[in-house]
Backbone atoms as SQL, in Angstrom:
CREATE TABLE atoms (id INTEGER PRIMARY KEY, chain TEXT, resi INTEGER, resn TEXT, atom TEXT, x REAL, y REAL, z REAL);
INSERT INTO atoms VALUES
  (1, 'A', 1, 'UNK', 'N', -14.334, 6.054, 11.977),
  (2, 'A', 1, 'UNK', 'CA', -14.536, 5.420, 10.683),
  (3, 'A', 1, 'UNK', 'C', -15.405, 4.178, 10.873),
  (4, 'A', 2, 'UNK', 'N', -16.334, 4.051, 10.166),
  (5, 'A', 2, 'UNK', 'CA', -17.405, 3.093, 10.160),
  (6, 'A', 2, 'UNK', 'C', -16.565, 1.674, 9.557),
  (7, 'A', 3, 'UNK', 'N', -16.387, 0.596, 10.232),
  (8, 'A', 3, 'UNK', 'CA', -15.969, -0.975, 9.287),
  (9, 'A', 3, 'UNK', 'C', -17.040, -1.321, 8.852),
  (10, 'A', 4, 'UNK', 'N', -16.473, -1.626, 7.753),
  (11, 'A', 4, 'UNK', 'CA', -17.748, -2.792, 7.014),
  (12, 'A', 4, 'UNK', 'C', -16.990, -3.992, 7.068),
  (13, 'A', 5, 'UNK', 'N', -16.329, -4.664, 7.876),
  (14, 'A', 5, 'UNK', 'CA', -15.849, -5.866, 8.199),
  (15, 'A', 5, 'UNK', 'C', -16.527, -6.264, 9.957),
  (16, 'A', 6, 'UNK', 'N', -16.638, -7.649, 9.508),
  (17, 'A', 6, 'UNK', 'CA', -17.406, -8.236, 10.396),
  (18, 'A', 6, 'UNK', 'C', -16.116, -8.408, 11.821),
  (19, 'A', 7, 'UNK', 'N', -16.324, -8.283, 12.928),
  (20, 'A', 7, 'UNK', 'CA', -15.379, -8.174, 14.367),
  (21, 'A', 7, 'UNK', 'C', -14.579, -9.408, 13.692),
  (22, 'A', 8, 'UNK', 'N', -15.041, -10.660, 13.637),
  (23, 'A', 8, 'UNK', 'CA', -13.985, -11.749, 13.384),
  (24, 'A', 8, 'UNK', 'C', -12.740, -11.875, 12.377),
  (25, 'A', 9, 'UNK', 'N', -13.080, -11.170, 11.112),
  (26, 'A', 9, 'UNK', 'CA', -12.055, -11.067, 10.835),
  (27, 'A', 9, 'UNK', 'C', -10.856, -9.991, 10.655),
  (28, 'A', 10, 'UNK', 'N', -12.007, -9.013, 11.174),
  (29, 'A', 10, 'UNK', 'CA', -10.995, -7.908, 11.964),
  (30, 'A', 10, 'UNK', 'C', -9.559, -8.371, 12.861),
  (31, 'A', 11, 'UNK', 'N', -9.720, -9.503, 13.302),
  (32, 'A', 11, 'UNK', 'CA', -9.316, -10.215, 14.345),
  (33, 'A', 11, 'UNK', 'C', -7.930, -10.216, 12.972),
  (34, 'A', 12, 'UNK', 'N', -7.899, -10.848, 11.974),
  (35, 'A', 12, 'UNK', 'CA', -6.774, -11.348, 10.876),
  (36, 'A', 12, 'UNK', 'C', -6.360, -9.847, 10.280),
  (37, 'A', 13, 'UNK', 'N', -6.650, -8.779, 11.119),
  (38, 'A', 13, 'UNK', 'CA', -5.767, -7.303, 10.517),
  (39, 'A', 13, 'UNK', 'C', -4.891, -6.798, 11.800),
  (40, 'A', 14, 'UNK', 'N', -3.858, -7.258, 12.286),
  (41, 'A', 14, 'UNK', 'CA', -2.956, -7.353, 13.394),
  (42, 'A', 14, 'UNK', 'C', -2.079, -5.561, 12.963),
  (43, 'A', 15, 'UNK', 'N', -2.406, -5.534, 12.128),
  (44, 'A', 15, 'UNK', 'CA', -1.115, -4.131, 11.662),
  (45, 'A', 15, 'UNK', 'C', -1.962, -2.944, 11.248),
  (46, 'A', 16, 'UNK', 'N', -1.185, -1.820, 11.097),
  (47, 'A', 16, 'UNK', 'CA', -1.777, -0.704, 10.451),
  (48, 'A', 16, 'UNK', 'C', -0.983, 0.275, 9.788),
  (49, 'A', 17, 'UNK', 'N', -1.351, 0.773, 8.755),
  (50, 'A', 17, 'UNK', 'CA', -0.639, 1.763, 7.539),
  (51, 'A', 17, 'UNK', 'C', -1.632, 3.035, 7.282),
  (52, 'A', 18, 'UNK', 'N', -0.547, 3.932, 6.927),
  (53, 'A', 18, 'UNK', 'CA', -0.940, 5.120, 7.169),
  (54, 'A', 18, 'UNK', 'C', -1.347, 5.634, 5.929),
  (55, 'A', 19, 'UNK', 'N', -2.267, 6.045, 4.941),
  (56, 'A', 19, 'UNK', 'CA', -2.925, 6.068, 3.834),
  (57, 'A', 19, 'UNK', 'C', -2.836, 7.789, 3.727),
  (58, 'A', 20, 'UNK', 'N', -2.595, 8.847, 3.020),
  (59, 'A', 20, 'UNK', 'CA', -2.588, 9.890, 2.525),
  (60, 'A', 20, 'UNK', 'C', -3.238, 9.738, 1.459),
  (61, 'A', 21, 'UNK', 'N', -4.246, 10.847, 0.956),
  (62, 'A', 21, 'UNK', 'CA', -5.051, 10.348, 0.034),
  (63, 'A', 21, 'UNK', 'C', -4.351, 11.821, -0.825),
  (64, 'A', 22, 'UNK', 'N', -4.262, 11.456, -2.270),
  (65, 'A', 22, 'UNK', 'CA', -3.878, 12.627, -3.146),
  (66, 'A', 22, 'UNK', 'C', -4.847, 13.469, -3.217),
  (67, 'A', 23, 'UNK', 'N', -4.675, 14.941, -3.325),
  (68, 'A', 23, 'UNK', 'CA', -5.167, 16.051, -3.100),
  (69, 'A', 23, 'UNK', 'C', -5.040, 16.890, -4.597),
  (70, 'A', 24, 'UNK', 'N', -3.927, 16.997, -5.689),
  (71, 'A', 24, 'UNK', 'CA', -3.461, 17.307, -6.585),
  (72, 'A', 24, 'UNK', 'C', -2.208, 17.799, -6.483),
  (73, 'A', 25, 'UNK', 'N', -2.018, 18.760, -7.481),
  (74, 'A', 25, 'UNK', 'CA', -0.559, 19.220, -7.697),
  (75, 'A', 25, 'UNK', 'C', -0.319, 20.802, -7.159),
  (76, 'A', 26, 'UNK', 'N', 1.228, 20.968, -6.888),
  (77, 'A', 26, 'UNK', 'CA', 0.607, 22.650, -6.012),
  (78, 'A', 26, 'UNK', 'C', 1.545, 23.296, -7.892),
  (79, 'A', 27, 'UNK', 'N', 1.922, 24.347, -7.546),
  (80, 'A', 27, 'UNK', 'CA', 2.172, 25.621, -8.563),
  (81, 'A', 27, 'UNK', 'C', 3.794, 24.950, -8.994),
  (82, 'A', 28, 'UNK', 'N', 3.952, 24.277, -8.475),
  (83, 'A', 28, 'UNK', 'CA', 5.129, 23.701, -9.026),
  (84, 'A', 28, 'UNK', 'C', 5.422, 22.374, -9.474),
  (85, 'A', 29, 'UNK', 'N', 3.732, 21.303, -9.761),
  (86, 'A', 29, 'UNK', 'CA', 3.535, 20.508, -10.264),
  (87, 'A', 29, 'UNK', 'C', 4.192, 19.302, -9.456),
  (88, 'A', 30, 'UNK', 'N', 4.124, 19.583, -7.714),
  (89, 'A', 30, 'UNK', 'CA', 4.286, 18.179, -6.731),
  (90, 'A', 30, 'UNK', 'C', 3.161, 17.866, -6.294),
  (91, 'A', 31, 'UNK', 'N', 3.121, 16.652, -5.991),
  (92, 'A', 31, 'UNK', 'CA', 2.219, 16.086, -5.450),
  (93, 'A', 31, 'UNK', 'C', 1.648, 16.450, -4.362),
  (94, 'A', 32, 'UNK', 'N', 0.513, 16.872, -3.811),
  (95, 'A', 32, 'UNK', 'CA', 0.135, 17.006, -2.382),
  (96, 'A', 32, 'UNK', 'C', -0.835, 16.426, -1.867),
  (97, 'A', 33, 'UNK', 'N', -0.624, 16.064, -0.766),
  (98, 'A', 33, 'UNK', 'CA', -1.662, 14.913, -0.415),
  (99, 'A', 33, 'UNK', 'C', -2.174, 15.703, 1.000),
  (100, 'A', 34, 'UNK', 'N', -3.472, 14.987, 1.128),
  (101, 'A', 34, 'UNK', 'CA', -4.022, 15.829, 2.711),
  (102, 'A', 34, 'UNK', 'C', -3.728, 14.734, 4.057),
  (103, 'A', 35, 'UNK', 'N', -4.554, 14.668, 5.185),
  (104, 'A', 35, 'UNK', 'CA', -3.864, 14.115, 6.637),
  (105, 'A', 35, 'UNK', 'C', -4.080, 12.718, 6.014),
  (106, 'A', 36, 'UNK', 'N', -2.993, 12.148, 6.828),
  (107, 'A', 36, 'UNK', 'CA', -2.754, 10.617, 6.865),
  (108, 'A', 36, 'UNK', 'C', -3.671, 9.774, 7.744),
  (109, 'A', 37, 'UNK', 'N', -4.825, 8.987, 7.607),
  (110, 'A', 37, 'UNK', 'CA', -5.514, 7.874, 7.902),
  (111, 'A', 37, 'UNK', 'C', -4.763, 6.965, 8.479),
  (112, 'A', 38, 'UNK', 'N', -5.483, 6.627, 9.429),
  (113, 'A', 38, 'UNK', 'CA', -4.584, 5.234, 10.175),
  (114, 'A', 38, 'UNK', 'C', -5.485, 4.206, 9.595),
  (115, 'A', 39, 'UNK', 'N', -5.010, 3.164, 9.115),
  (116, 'A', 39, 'UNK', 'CA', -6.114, 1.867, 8.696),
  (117, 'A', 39, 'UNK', 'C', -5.766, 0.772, 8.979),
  (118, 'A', 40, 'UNK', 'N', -6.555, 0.043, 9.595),
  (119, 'A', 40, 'UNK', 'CA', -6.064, -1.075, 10.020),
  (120, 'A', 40, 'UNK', 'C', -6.233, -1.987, 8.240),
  (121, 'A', 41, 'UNK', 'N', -4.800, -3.172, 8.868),
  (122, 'A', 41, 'UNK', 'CA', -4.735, -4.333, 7.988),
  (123, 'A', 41, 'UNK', 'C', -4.032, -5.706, 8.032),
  (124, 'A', 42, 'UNK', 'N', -4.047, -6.349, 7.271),
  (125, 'A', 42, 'UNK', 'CA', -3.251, -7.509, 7.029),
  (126, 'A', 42, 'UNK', 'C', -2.154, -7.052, 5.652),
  (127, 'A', 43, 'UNK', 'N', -0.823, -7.592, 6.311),
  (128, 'A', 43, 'UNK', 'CA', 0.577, -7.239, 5.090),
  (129, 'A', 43, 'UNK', 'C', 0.665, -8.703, 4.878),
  (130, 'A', 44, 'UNK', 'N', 0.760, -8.872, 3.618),
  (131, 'A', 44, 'UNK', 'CA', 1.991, -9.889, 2.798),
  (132, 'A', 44, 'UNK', 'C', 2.690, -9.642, 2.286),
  (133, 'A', 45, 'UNK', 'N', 4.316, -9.887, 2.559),
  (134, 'A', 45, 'UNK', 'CA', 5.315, -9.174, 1.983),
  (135, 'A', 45, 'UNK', 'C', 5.901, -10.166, 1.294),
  (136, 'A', 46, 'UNK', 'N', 6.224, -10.185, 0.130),
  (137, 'A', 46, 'UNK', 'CA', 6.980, -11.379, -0.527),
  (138, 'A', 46, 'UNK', 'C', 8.247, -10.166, -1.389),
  (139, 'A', 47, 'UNK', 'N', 9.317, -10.780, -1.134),
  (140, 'A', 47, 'UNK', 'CA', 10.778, -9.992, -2.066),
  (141, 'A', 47, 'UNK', 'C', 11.544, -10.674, -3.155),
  (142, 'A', 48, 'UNK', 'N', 11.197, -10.502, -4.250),
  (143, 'A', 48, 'UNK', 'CA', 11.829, -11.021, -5.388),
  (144, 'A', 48, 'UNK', 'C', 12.704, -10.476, -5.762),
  (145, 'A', 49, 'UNK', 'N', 14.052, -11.830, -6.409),
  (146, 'A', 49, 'UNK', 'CA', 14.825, -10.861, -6.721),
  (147, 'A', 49, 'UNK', 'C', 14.709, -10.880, -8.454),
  (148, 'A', 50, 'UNK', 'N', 15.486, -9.562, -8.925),
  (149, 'A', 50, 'UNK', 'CA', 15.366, -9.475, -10.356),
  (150, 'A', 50, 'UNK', 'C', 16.719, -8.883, -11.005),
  (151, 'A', 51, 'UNK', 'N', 17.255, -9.662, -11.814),
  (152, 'A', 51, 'UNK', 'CA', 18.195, -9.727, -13.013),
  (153, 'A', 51, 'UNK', 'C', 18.704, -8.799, -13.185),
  (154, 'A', 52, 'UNK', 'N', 20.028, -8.785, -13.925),
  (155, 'A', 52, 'UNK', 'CA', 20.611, -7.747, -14.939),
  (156, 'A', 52, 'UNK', 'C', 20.906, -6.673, -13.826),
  (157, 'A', 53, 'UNK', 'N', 21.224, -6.324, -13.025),
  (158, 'A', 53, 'UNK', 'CA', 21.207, -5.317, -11.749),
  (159, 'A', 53, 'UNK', 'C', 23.035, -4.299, -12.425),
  (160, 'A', 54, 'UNK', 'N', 23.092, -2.906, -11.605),
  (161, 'A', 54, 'UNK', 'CA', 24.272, -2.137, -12.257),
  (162, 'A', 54, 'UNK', 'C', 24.827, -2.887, -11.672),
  (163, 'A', 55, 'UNK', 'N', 26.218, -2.661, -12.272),
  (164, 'A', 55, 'UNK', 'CA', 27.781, -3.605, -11.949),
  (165, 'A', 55, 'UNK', 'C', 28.623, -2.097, -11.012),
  (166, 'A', 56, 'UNK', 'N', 28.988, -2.497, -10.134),
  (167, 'A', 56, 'UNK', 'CA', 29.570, -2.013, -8.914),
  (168, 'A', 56, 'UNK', 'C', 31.179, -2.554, -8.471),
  (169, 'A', 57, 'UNK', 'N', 31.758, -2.144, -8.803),
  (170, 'A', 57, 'UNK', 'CA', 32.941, -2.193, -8.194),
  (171, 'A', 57, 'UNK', 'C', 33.538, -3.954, -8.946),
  (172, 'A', 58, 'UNK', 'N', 32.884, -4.336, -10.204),
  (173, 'A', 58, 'UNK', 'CA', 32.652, -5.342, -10.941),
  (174, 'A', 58, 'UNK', 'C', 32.020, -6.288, -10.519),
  (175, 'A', 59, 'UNK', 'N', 31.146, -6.256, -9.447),
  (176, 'A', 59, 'UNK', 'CA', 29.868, -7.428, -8.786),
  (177, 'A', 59, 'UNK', 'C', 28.662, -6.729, -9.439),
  (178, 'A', 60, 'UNK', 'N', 27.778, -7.480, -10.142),
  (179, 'A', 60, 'UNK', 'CA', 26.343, -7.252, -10.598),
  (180, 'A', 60, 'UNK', 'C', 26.063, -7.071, -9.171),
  (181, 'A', 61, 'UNK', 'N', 25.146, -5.596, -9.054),
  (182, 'A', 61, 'UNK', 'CA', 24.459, -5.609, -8.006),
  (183, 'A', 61, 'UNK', 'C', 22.629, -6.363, -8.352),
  (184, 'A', 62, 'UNK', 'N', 22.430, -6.883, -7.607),
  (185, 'A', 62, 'UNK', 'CA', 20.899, -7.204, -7.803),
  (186, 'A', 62, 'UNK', 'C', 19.619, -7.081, -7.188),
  (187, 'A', 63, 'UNK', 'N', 19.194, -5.803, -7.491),
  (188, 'A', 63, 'UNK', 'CA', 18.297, -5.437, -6.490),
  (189, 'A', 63, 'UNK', 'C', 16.772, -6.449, -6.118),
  (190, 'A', 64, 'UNK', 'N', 16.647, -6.361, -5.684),
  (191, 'A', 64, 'UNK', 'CA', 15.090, -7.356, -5.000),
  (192, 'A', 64, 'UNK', 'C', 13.903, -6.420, -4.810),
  (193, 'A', 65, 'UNK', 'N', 12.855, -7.048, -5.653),
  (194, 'A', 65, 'UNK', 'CA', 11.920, -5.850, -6.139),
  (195, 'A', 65, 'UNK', 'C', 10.420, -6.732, -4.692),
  (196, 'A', 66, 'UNK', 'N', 10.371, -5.889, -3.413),
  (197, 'A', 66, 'UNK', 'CA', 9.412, -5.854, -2.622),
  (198, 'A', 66, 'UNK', 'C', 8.023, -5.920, -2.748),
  (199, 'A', 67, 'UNK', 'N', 7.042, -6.849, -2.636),
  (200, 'A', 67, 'UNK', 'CA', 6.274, -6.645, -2.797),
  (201, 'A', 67, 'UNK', 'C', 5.114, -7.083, -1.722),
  (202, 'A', 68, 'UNK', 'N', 4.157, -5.935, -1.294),
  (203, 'A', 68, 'UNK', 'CA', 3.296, -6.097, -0.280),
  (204, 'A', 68, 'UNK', 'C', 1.807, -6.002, -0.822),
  (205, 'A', 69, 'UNK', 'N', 1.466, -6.743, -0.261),
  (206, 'A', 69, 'UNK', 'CA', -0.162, -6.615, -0.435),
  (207, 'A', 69, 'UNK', 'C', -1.164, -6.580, 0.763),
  (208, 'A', 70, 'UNK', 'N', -1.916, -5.524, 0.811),
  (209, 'A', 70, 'UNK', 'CA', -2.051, -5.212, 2.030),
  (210, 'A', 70, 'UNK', 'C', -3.852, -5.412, 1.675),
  (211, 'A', 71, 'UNK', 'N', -4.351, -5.629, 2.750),
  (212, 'A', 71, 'UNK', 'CA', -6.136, -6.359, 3.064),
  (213, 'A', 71, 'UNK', 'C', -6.219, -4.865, 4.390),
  (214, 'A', 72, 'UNK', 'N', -7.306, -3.942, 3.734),
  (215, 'A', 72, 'UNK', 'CA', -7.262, -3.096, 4.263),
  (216, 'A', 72, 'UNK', 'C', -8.723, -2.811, 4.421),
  (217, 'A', 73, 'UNK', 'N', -9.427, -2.515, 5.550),
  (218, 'A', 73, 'UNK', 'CA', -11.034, -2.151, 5.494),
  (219, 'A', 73, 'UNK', 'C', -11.142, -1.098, 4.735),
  (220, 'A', 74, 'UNK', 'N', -12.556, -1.727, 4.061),
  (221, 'A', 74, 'UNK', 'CA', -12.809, -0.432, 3.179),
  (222, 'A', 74, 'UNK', 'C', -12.993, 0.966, 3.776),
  (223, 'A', 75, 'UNK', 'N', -12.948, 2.262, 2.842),
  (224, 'A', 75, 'UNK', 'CA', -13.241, 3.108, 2.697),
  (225, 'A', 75, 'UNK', 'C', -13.968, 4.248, 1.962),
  (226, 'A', 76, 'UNK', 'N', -14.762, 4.828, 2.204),
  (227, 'A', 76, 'UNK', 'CA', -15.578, 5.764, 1.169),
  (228, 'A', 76, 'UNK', 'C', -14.542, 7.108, 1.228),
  (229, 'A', 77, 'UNK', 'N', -14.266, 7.564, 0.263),
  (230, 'A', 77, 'UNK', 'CA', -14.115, 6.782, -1.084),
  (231, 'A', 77, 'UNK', 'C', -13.085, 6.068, -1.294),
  (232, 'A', 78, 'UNK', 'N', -13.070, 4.745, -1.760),
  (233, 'A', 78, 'UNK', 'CA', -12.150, 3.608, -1.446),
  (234, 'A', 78, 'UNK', 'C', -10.701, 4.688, -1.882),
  (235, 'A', 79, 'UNK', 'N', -9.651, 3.744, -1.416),
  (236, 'A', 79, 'UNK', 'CA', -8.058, 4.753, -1.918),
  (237, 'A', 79, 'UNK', 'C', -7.767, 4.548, -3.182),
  (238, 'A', 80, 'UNK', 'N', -6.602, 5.018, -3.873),
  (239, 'A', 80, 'UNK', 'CA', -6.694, 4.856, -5.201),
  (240, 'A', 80, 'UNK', 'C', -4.653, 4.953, -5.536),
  (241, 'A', 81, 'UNK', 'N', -4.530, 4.792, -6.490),
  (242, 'A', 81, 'UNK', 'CA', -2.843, 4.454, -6.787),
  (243, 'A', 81, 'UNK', 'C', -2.097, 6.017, -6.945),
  (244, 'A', 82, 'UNK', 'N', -3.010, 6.589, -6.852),
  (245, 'A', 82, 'UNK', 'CA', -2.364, 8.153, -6.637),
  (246, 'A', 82, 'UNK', 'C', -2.288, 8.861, -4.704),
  (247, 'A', 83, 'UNK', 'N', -2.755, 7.840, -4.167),
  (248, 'A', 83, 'UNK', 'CA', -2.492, 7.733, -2.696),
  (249, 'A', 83, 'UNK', 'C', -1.243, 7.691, -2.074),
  (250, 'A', 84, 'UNK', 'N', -0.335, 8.182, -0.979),
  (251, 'A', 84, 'UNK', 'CA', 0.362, 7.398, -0.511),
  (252, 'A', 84, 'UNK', 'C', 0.250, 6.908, 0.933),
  (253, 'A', 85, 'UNK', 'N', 1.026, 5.880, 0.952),
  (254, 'A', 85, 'UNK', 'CA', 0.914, 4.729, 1.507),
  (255, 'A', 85, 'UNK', 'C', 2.726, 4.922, 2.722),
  (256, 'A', 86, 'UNK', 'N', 2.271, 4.752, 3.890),
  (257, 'A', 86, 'UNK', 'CA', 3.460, 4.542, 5.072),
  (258, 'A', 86, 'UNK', 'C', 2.912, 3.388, 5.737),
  (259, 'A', 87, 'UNK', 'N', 4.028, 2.553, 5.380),
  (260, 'A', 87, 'UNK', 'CA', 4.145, 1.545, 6.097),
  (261, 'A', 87, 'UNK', 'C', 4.632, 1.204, 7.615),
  (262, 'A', 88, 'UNK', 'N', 4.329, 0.190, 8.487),
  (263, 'A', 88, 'UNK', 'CA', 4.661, 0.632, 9.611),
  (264, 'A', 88, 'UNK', 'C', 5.810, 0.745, 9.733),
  (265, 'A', 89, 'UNK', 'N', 7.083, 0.002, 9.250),
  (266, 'A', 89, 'UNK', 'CA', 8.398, 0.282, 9.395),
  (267, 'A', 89, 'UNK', 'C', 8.796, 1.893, 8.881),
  (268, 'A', 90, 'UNK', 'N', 7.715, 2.626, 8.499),
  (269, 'A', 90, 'UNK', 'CA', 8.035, 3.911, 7.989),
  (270, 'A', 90, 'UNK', 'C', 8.574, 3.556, 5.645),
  (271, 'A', 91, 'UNK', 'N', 8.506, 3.170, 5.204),
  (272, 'A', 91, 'UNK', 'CA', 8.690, 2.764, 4.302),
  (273, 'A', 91, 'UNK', 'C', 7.764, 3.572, 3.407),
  (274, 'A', 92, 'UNK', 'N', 7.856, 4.007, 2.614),
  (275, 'A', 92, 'UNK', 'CA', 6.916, 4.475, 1.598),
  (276, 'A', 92, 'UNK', 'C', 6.834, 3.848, 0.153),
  (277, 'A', 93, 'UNK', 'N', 6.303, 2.513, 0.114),
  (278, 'A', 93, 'UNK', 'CA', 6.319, 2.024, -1.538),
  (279, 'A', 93, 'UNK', 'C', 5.000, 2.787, -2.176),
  (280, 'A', 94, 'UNK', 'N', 5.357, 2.510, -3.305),
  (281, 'A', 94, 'UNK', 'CA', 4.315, 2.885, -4.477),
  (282, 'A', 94, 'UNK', 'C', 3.296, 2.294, -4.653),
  (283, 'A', 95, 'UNK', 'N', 1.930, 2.674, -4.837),
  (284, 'A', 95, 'UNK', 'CA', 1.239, 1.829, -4.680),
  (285, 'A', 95, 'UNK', 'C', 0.443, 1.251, -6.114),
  (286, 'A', 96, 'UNK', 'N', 0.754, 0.137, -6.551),
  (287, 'A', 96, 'UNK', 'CA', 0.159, 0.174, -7.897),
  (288, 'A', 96, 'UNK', 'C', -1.192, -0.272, -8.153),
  (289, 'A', 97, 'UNK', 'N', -1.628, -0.518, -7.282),
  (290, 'A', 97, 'UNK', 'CA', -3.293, -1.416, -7.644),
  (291, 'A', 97, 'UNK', 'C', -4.511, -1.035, -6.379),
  (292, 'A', 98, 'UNK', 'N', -5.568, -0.886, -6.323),
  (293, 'A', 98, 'UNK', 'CA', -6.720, -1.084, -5.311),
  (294, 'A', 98, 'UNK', 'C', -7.538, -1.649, -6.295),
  (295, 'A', 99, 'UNK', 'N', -7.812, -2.989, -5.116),
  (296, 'A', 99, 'UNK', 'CA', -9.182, -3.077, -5.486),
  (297, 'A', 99, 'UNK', 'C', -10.412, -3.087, -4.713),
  (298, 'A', 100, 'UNK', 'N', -11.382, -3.076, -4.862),
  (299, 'A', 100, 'UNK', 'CA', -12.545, -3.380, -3.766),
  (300, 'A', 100, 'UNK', 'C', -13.219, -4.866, -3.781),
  (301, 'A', 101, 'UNK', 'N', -12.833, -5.373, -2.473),
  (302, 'A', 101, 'UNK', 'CA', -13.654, -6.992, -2.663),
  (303, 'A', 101, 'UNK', 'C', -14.774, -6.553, -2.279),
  (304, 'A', 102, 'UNK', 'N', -15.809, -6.939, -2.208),
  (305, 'A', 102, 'UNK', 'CA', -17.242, -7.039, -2.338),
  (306, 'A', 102, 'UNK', 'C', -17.876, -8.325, -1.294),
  (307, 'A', 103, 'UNK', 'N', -18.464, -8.508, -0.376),
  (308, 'A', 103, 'UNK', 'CA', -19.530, -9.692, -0.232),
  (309, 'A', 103, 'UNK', 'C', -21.248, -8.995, -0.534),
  (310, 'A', 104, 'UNK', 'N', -22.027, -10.070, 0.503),
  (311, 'A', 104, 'UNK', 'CA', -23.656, -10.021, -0.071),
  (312, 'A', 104, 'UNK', 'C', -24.318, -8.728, 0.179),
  (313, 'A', 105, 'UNK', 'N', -23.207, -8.069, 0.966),
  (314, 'A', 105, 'UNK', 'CA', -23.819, -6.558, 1.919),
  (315, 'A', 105, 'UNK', 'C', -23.023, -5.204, 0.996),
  (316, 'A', 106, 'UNK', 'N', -22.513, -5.598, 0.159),
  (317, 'A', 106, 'UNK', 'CA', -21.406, -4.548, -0.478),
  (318, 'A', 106, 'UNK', 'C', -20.509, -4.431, -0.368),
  (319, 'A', 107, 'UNK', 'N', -19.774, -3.419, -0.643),
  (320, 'A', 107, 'UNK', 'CA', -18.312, -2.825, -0.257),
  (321, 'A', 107, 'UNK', 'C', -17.680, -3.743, 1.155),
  (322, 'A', 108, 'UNK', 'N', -16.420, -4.418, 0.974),
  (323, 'A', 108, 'UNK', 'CA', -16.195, -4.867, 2.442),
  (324, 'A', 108, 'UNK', 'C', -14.850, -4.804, 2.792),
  (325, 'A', 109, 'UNK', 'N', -13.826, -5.084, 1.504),
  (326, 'A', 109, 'UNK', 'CA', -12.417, -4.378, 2.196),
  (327, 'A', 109, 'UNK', 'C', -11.942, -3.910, 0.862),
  (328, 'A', 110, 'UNK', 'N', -10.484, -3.455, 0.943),
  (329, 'A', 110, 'UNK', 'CA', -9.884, -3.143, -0.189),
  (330, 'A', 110, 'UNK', 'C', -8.596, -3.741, -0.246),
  (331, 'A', 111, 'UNK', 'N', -7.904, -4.469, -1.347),
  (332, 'A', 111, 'UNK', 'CA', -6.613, -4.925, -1.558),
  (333, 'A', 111, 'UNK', 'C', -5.521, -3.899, -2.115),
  (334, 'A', 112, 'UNK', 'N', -4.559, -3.649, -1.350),
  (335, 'A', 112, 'UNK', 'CA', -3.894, -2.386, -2.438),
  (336, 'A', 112, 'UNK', 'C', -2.947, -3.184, -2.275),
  (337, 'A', 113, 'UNK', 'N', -1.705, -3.359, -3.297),
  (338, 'A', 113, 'UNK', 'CA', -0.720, -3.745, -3.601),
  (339, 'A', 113, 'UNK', 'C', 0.396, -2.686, -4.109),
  (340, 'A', 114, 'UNK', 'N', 1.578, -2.855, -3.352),
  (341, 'A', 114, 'UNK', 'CA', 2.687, -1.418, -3.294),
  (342, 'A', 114, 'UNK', 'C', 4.062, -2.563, -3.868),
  (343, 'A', 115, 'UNK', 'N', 4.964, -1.899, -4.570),
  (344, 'A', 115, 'UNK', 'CA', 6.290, -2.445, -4.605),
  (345, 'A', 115, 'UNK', 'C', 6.847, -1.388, -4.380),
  (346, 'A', 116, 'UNK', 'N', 8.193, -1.591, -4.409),
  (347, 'A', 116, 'UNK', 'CA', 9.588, -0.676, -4.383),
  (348, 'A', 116, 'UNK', 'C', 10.578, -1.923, -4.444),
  (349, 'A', 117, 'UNK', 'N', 11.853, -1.043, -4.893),
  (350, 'A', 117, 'UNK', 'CA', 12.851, -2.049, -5.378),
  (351, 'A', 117, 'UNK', 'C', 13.785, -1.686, -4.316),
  (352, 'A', 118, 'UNK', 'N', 14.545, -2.494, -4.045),
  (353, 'A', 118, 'UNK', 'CA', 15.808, -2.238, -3.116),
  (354, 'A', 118, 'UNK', 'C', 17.188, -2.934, -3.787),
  (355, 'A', 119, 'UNK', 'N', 17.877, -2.050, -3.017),
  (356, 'A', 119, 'UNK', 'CA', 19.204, -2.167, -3.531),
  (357, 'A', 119, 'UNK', 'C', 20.320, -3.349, -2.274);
């Protein structure tokens, strides 16, 4: 895979996630995706928690809604929110956003941002 990131800040992508790119739906309307990409990146994981959670044994449970944002070298054709996404702990969040940052040369990385909620 060709980088369009310059060696130095390659240097600030210490991790890597495994990208499946969606393929469509088979005869029974699941998702299928083709081989998994290794890509290098940078994770920010921040875990919020959020309100109103089911009541359990009479303790509000309150789940904490995960959220990563991952700085990933670009790709042709960049990934997209119908992708999935393995994290290195093996984790599979959802991925809700890509974008493509841009410098003076073009295309240069992509931001995808995944949550999942935990219990």
């Amino acid at each position: 895979m060709t980088s369009y990131i310059d060696p130095e800040y390659l240097e600030l992508m210490p991790s890597y996630v495994m990208i499946a790119r969606y393929l469509g739906e088979d005869a029974w309307g699941n998702n299928t995706f083709g081989a998994a990409e290794s890509i290098r990146c940078r994770i920010d994981s921040s875990a919020l928690a959020s309100g109103g959670g089911p009541v359990r044994g009479g303790t509000v449970v309150t789940p904490a809604r995960q959220t990563n944002t991952i700085y990933a070298d670009y790709t042709e054709p960049p990934f997209t929110v119908r992708d999935k996404i393995t994290m290195p702990d093996l984790r599979t969040p959802r991925i809700t956003s890509v974008n493509v940052e841009y410098d003076e040369r073009g295309p240069h990385h992509q931001v995808i941002v995944c949550e999942e909620t935990r219990e």
